[in-house]
MDAnalysis code that builds the backbone (N, CA, C; Angstrom):
import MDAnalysis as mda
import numpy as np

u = mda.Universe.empty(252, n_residues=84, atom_resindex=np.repeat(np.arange(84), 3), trajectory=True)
u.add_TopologyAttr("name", ["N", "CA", "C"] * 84)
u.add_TopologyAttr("resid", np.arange(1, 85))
u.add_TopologyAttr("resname", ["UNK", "UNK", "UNK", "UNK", "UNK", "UNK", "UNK", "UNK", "UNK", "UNK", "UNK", "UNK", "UNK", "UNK", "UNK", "UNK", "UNK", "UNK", "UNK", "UNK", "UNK", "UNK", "UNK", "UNK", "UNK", "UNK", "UNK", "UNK", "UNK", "UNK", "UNK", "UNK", "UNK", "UNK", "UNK", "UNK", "UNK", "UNK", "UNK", "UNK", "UNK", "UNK", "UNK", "UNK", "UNK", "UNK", "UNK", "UNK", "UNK", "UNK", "UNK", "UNK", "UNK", "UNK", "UNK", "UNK", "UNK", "UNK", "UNK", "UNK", "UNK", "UNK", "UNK", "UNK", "UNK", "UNK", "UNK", "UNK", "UNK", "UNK", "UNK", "UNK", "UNK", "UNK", "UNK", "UNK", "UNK", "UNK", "UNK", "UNK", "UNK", "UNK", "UNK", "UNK"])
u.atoms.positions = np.array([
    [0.838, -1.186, 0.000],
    [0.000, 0.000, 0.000],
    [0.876, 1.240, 0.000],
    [0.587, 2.384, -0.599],
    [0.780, 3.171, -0.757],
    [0.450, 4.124, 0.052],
    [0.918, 4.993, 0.900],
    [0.384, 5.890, 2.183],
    [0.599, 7.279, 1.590],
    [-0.379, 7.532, 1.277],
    [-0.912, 8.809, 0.477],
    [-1.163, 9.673, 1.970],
    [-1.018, 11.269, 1.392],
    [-1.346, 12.415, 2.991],
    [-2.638, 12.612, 2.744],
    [-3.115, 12.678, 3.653],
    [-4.177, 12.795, 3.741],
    [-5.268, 11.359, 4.391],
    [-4.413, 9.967, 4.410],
    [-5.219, 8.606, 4.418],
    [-5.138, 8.010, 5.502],
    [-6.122, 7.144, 6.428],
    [-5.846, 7.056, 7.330],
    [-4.522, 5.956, 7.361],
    [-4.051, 5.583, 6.848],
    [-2.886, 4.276, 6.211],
    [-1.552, 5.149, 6.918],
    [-1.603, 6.750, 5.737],
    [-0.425, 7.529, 6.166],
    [-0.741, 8.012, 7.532],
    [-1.718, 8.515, 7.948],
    [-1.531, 9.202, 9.417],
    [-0.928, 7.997, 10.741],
    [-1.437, 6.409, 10.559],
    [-1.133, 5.646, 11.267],
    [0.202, 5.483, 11.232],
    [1.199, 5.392, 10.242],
    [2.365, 5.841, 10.150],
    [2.943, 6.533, 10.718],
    [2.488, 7.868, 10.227],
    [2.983, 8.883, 10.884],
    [3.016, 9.072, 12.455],
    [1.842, 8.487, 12.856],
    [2.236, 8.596, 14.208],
    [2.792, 7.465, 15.420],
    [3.067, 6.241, 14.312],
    [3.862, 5.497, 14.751],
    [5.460, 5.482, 14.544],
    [5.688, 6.755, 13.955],
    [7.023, 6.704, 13.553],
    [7.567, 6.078, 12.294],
    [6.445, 5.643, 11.266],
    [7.346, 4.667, 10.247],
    [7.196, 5.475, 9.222],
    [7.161, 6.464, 9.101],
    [7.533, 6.667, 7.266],
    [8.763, 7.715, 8.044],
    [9.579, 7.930, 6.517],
    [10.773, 8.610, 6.240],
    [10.783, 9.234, 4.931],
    [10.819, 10.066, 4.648],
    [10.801, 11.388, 4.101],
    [9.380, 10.870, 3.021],
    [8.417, 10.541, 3.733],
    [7.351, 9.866, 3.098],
    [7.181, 8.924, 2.379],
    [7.919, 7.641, 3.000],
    [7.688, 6.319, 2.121],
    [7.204, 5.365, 3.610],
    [7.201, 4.436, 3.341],
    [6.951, 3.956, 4.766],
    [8.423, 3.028, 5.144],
    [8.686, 2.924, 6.137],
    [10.113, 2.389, 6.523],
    [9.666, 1.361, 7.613],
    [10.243, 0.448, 8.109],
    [9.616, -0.796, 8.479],
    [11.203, -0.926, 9.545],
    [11.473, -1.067, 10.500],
    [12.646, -1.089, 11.332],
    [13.193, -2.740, 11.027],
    [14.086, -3.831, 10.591],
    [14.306, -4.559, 10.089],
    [14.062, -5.113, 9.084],
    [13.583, -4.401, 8.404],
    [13.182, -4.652, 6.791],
    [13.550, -4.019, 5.966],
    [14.829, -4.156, 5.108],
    [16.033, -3.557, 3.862],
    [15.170, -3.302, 2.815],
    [16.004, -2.574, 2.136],
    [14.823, -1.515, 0.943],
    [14.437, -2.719, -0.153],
    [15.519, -3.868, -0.451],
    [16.043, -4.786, -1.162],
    [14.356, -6.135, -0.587],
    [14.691, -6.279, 0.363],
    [13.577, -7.192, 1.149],
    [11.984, -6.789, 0.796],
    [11.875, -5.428, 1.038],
    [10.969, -4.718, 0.778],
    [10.876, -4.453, -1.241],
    [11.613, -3.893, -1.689],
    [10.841, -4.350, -3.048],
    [10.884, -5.554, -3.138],
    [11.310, -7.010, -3.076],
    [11.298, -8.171, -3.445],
    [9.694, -8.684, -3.015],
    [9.243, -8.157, -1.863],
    [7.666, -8.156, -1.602],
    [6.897, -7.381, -2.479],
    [7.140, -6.304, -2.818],
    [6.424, -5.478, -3.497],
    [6.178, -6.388, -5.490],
    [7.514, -6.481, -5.773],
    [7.603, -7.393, -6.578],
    [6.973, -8.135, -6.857],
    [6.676, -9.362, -5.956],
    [5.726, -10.355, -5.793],
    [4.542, -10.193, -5.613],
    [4.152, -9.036, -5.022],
    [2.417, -8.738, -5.145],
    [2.048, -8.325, -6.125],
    [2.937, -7.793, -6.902],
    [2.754, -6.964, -8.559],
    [2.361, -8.531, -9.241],
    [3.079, -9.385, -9.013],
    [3.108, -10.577, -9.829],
    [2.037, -11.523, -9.862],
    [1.693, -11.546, -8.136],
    [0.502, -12.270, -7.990],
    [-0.735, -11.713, -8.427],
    [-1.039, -10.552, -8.015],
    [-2.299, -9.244, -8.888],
    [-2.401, -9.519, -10.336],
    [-1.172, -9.423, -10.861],
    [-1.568, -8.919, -12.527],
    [-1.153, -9.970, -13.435],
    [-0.806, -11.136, -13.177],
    [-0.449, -12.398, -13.050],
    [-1.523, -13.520, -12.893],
    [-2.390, -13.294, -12.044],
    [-3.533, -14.147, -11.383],
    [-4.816, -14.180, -12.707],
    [-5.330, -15.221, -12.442],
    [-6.664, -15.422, -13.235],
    [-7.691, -14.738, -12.943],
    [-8.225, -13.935, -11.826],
    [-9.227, -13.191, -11.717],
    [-8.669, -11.302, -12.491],
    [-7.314, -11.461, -12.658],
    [-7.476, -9.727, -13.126],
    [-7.423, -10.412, -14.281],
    [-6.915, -11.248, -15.268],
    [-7.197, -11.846, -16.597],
    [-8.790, -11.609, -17.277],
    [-9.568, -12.433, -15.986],
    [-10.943, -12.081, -16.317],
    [-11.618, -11.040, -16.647],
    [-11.749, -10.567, -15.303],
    [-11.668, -9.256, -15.761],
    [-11.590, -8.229, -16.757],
    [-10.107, -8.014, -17.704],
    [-9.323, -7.711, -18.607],
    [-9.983, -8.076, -19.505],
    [-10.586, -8.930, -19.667],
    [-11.629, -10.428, -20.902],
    [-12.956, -9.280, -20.761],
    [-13.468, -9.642, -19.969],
    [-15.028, -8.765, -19.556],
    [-14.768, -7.163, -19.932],
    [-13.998, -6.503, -19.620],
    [-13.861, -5.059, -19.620],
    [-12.514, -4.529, -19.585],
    [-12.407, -4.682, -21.448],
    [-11.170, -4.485, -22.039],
    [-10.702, -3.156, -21.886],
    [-11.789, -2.278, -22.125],
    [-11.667, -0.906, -22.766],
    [-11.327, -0.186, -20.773],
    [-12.063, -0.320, -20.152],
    [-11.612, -0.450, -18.879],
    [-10.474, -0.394, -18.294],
    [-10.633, -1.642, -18.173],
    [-9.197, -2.849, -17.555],
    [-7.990, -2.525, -18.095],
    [-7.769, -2.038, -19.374],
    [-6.443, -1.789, -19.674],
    [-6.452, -0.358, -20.724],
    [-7.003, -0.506, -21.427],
    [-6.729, 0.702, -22.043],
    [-6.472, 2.175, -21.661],
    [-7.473, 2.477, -20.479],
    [-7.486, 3.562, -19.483],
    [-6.258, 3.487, -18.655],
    [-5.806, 2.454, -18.393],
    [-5.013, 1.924, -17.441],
    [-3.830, 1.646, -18.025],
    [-3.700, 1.877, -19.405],
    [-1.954, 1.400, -19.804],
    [-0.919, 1.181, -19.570],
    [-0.731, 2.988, -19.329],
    [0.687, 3.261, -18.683],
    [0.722, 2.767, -17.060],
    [-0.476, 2.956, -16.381],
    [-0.098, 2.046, -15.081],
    [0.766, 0.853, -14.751],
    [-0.255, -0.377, -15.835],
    [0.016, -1.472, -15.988],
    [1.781, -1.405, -16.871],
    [1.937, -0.913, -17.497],
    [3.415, -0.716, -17.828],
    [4.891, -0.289, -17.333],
    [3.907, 0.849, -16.425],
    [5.353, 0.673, -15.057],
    [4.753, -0.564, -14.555],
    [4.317, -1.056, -13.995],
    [3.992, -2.052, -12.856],
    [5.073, -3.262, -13.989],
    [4.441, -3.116, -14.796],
    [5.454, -4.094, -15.643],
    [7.059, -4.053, -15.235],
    [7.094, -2.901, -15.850],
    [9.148, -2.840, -15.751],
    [9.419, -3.105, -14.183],
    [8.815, -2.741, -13.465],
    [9.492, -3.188, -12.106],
    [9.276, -4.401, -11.886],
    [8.045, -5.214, -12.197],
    [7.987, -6.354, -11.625],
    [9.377, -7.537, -12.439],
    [9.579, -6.920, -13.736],
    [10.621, -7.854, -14.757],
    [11.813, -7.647, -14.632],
    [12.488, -6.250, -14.172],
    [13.616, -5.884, -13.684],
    [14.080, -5.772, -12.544],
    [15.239, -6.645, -12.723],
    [15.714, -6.373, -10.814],
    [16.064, -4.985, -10.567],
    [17.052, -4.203, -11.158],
    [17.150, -2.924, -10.557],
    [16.164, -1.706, -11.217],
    [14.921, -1.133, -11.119],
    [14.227, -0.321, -11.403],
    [14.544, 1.263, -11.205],
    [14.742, 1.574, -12.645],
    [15.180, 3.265, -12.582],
    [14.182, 4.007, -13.250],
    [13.674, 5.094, -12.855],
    [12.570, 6.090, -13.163],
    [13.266, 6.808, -14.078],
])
């Protein structure tokens, strides 16, 4: 998840001490550990047979609107080192 200002996600953060210069930071958990999770949820999501379906049912939707999303989500999930 993404801890946007304004959400209750980021304020719980915030007042537990875990984000850093607004990302969320996790006290034994390496940046390396942490995308390798992130990684894998990209994979299982957009990867899985129910967003396929989906994608099938409501093309114009599901991806077209959504391109460039689905295209970063791409390069990071296929590349180990990800540069913007």
């Amino acid at each position: 998840m993404i801890p946007f200002p304004g959400t209750p996600f980021y304020t719980e953060l915030q007042e537990k001490g875990l984000l850093k210069e607004g990302a969320p930071h996790y006290p034994g958990l390496t940046r390396e550990e942490m995308e390798t999770m992130v990684r894998k949820a990209y994979r299982k999501f957009y990867v899985g047979l129910p967003f396929f379906t989906q994608l099938l049912r409501h093309p114009r939707e599901m991806f077209f609107s959504r391109f460039w999303a689905y295209y970063n989500a791409l390069k990071f999930m296929l590349w180990k080192k990800y540069i913007r």
